[in-house]
C-alpha positions as CSV (number, residue, x, y, z in Angstrom):
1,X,107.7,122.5,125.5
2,X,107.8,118.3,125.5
3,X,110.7,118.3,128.3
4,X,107.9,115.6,129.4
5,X,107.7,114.0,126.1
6,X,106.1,110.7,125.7
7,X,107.9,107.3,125.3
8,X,105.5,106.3,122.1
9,X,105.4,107.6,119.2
10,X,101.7,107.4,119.2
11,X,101.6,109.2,122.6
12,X,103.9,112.1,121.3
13,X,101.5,112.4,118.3
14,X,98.3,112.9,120.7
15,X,99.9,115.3,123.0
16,X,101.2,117.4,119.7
17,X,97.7,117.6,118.2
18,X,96.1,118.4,121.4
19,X,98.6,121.3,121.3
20,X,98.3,122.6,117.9
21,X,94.4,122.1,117.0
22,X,93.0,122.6,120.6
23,X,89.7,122.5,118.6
24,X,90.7,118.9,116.9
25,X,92.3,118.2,113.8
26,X,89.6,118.8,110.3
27,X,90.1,116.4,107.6
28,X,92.8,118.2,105.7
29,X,94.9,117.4,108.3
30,X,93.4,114.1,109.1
31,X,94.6,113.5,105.6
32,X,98.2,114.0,105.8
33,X,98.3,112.5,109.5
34,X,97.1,109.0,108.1
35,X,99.2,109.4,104.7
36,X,102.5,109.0,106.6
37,X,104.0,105.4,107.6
38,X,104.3,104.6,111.1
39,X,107.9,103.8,110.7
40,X,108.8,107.9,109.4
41,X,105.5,109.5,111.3
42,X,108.4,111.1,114.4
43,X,110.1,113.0,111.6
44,X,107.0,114.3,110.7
45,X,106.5,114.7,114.3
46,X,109.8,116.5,115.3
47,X,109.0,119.0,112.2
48,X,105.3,119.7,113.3
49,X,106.8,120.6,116.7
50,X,110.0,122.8,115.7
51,X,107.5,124.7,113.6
52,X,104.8,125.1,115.9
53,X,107.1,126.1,118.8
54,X,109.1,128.6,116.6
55,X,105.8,130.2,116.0
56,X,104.8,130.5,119.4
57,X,108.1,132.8,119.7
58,X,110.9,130.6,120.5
59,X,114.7,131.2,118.8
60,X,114.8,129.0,115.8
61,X,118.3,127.5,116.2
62,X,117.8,124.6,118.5
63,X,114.3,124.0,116.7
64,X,115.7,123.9,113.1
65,X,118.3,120.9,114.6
66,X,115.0,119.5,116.2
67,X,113.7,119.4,112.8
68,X,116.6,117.9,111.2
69,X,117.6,120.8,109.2
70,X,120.0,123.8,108.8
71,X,118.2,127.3,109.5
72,X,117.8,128.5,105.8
73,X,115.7,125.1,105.3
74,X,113.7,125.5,108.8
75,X,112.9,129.2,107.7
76,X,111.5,127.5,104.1
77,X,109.6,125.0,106.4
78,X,107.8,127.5,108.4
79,X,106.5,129.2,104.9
80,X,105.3,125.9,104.0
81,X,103.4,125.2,107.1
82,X,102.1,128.7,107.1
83,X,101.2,128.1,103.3
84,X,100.0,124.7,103.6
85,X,99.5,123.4,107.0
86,X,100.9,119.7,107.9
87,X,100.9,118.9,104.3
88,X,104.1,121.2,104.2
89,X,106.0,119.6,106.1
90,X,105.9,116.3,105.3
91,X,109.1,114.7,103.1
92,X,108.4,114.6,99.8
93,X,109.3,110.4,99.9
94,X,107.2,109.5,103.0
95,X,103.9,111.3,101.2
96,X,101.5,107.8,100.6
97,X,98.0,107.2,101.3
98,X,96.0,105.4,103.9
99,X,92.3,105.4,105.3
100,X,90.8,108.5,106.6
101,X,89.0,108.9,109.3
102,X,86.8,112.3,109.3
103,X,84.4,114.0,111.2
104,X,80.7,114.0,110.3
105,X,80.7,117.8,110.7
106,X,84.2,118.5,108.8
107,X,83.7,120.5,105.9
108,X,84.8,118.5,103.1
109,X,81.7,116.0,104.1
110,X,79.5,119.2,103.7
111,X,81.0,120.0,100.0
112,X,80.4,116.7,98.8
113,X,77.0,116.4,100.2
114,X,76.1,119.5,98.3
115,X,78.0,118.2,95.1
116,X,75.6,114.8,95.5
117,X,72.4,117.1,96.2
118,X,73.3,119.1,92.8
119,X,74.8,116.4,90.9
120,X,73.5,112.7,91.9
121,X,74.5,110.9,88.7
122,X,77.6,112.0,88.9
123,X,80.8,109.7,89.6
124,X,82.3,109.6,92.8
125,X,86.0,110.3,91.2
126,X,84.7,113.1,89.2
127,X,83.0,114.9,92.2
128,X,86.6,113.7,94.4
129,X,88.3,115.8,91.6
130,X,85.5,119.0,92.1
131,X,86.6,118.8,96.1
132,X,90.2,119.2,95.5
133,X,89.8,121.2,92.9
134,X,88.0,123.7,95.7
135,X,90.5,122.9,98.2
136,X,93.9,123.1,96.6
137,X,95.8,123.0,99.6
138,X,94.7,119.0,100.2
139,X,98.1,118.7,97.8
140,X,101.4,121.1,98.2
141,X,102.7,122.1,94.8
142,X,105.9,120.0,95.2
143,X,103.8,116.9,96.0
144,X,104.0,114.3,93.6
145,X,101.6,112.6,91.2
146,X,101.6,109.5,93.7
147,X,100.4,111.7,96.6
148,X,97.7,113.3,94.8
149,X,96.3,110.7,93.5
150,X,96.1,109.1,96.9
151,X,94.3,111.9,98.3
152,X,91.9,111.4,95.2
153,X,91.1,108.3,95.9
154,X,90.5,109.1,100.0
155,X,88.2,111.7,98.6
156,X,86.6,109.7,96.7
157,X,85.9,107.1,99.0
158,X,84.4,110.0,101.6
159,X,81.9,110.6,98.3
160,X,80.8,107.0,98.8
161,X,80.2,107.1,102.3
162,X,78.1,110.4,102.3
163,X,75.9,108.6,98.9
164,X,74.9,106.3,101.1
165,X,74.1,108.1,104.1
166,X,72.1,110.0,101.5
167,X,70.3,107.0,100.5
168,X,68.7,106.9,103.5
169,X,67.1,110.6,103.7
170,X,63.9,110.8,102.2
171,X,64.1,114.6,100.7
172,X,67.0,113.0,98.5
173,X,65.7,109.7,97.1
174,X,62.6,111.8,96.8
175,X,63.9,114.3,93.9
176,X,66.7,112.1,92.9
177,X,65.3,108.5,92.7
178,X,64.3,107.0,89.0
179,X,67.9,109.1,87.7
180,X,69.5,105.9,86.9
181,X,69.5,102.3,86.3
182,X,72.5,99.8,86.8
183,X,72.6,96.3,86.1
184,X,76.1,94.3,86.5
185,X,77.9,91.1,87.5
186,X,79.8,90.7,90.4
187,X,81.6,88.0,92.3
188,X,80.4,87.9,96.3
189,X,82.1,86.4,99.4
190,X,80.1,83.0,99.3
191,X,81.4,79.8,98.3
192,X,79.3,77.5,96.5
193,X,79.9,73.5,97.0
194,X,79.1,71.3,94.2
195,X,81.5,68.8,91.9
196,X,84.1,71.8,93.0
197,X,84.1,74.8,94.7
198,X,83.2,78.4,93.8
199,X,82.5,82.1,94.6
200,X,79.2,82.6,93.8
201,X,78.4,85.5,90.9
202,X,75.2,87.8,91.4
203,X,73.6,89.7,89.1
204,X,72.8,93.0,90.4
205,X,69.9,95.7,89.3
206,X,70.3,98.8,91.1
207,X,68.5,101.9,91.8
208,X,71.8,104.5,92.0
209,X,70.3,107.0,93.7
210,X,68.8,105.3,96.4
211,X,71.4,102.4,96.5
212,X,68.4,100.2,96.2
213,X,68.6,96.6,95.1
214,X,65.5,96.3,92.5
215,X,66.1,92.7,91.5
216,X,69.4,90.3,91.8
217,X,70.0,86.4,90.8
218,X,73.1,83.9,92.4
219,X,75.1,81.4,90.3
220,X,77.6,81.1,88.1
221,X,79.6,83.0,86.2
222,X,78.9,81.0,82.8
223,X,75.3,82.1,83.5
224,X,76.3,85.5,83.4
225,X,73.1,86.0,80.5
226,X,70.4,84.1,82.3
227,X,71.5,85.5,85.8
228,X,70.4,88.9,84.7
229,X,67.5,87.9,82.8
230,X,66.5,86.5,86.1
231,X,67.4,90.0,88.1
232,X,65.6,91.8,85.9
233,X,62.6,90.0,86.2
234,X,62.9,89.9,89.9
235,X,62.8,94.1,89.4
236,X,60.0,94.3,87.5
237,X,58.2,92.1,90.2
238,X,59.4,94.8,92.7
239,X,58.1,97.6,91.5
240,X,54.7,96.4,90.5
241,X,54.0,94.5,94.2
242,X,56.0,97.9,96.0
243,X,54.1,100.3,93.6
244,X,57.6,101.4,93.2
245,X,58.0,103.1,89.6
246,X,57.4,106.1,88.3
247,X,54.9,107.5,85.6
248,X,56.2,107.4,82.5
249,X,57.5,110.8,81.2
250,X,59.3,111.2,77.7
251,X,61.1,114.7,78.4
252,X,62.7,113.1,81.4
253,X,64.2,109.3,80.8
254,X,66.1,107.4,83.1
255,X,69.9,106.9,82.4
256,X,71.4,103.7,82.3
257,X,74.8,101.7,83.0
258,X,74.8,98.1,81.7
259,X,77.8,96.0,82.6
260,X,77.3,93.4,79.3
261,X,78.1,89.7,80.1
262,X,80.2,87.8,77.7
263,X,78.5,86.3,74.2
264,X,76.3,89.7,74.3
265,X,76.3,91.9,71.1
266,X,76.7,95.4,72.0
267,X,75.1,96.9,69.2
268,X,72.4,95.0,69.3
269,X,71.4,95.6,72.9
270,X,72.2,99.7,71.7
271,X,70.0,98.9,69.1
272,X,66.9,98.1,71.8
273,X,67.2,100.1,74.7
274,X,68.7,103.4,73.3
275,X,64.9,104.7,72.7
276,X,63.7,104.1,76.0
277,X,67.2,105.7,78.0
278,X,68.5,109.4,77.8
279,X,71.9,107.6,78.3
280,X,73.6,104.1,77.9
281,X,76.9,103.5,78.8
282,X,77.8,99.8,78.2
283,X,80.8,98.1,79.8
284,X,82.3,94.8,78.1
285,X,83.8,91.9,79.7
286,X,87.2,92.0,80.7
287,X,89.6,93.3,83.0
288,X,88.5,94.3,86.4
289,X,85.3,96.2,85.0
290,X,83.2,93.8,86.7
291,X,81.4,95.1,90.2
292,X,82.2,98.4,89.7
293,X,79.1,100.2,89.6
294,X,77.8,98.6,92.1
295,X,80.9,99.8,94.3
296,X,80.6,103.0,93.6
297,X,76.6,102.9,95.0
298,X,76.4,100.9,97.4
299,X,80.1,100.6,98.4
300,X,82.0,96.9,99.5
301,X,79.2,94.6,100.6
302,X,75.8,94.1,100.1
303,X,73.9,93.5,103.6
304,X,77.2,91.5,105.6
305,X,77.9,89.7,102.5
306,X,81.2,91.8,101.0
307,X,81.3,91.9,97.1
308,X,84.7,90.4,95.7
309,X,84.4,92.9,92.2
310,X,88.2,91.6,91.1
311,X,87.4,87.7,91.5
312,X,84.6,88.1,88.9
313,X,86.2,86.3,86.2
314,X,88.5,84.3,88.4
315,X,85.9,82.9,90.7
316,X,87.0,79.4,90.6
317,X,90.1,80.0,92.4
318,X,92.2,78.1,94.2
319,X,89.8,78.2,97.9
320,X,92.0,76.9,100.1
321,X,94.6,80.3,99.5
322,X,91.5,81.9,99.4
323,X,90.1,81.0,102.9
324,X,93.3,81.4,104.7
325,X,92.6,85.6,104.7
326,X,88.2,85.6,104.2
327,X,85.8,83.8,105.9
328,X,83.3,82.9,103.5
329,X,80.6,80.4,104.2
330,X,80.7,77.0,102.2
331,X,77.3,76.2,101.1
332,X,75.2,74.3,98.1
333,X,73.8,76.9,95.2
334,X,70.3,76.5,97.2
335,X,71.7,78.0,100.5
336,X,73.7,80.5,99.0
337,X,70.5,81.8,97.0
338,X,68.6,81.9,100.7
339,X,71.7,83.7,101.8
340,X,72.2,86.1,99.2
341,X,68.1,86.9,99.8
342,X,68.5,87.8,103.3
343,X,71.4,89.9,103.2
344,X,69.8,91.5,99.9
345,X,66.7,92.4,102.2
346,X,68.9,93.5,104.9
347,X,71.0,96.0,102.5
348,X,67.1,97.4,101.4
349,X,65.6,97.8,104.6
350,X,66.6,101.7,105.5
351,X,66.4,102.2,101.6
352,X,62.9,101.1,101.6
353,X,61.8,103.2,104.6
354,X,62.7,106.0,102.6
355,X,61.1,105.9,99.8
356,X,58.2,104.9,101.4
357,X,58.6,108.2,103.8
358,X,59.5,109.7,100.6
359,X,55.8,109.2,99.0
360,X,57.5,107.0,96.0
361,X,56.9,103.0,97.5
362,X,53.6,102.1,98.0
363,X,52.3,105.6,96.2
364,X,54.1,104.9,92.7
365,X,53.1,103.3,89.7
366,X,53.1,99.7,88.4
367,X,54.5,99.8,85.1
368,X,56.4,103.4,84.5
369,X,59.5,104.7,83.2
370,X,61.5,102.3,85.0
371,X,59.3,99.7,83.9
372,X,59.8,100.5,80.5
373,X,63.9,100.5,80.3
374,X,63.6,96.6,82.4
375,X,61.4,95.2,79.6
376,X,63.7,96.6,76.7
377,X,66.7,95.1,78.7
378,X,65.5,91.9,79.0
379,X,63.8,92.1,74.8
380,X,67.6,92.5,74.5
381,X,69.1,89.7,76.0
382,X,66.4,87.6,75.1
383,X,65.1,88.1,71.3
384,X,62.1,86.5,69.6
């Protein structure tokens, strides 16, 4: 079949897939593909084509040595493959994760559009679990606990991308938007330049479903209080000058996800904003908690700044390591600010053309239900 087989291994792997899906490989497949390191992928490669050979009628004994294995283990290879597709008959040791690269049209992207549609306030790793719950053959059943969990987290990361494709169509955001608040603290890929240098920390009020940033504030970490005093303001300017809110409705309250900074009583904050939320989950400092909600929106940068969620607490850190694999601009507090602006109003700008197709910016209220949860946040943070 390959008596002109290619020299490369990346060559071979082309020809093979042209062979076996014709049609192009769908994401299950892409999947596996990607999962297996370069250095082991012609094992993978010599088993894909003993198997798909034997099935197009060809005796099994020279295939079997072509697949590295005696005939009773070939024969157990073509039920896997029959069973399970690629994802049979790759060895159990070389099963590890890397990106995926799917098609807009596969139909995993379909399922966890609809599971967004239905469920937009849900979390990308629980809808990830709903997906391969549906789609059990994504992991063999002698696949380890490591493999699985690296195709959760690929899953995952295709619920991200299709949340924010979805932030940009206006039937979504228009049904979905005013769901849920988020307010957090996250370190960003700009170094600030004083007496020493920094990354600089934003404070971060999100819209989820529409991805849109309602207010944000730059600085330090040590300002983590004021920061989002300051981005909160900043949204309640938003959505008075955008007409941006919605009227006020008791029977359906936003939900909200608060990232606390440190010095912040937890209870007391409960104590303020429970009345005006149908839900509030609080995060507390420490650990890598830092940034991720805003991941999970709006996904690893903001405009073309990236967000550095793990460098949160550590963001005086030692730059010159830092630099030698980021490129980061090196600016004073005031440029960073005008920086962090633009690329803020860049991230928006397709977010804002939707709600405004959408009938919600420029048509909404002043001072609604959003409205409402801002000011008890920032009564919260900053009592009489």
């Amino acid at each position: 079949m390959l008596e002109d087989r290619p020299k490369s291994v990346g060559e071979r792997q082309e020809k093979l897939i042209a062979l076996v899906w014709p049609k192009g490989m769908s994401i299950r497949e892409r999947i596996v593909m990607e999962a297996v390191p370069a250095a082991v992928r012609n094992q993978l490669l010599n088993r894909l084509e003993a198997v798909w050979r034997a099935e197009q009628g060809e005796p099994p004994g020279a295939l079997a040595k072509l697949a590295g294995l005696k005939r009773a283990a070939f024969y157990n290879l073509r039920v896997a493959w029959r069973k399970n597709s690629l994802a049979g008959l790759v060895p159990h040791d070389t099963r590890r994760g890397r990106r995926i690269d799917a098609d807009k049209d596969d139909p995993l992207r379909s399922q966890a559009v609809a599971l967004l549609r239905a469920g937009p306030l849900k979390r990308n790793v629980d809808l990830a679990k709903s997906i391969m719950d549906a789609n059990q053959s994504l992991v063999p059943e002698d696949a380890g606990p490591n493999y699985a969990l690296t195709v959760l987290q690929r899953l995952q990361r295709l619920v991200g991308e299709e949340r924010r494709r979805l932030a940009a169509d206006p039937a979504f955001v228009g049904t979905a938007y005013g769901g849920e608040l988020v307010l957090d603290l996250t370190a960003v890929q700009i170094i600030i330049e004083s007496s020493e240098r920094f990354l600089a920390i934003a404070a971060i009020l999100l819209e989820t479903a529409s991805g849109l940033v309602l207010g944000s504030a730059l600085g330090e970490m040590h300002q983590g209080t004021s920061l989002q005093c300051d981005a909160l303001k900043s949204g309640l300017s938003f959505l008075e000058s955008q007409k941006a809110d919605i009227a006020d409705s008791s029977d359906a309250m936003p939900r909200l996800g608060w990232m606390l900074p440190p010095g912040i009583d937890a209870e007391q904050i409960a104590g303020s904003v429970e009345p005006h939320v149908d839900e509030l989950i609080m995060g507390r400092a420490g650990g890598f908690s830092f940034g991720q909600q805003v991941l999970q929106v709006v996904g690893p940068r903001i405009g073309r700044t990236p967000l550095n969620p793990r460098r949160t607490l550590l963001a005086n850190v030692d730059m010159e390591e830092y630099l030698t694999r980021r490129v980061a601009p090196i600016v004073t507090l005031d440029e960073a600010r005008a920086i962090w602006a633009r690329e803020v109003e860049r991230h928006n700008a397709d977010r804002v053309a939707a709600l405004t197709s959408a009938g919600i910016i420029g048509s909404g209220v002043t001072n609604g239900r959003l409205a409402a949860v801002i000011l008890a946040m920032l009564a919260a943070l900053q009592p009489a």
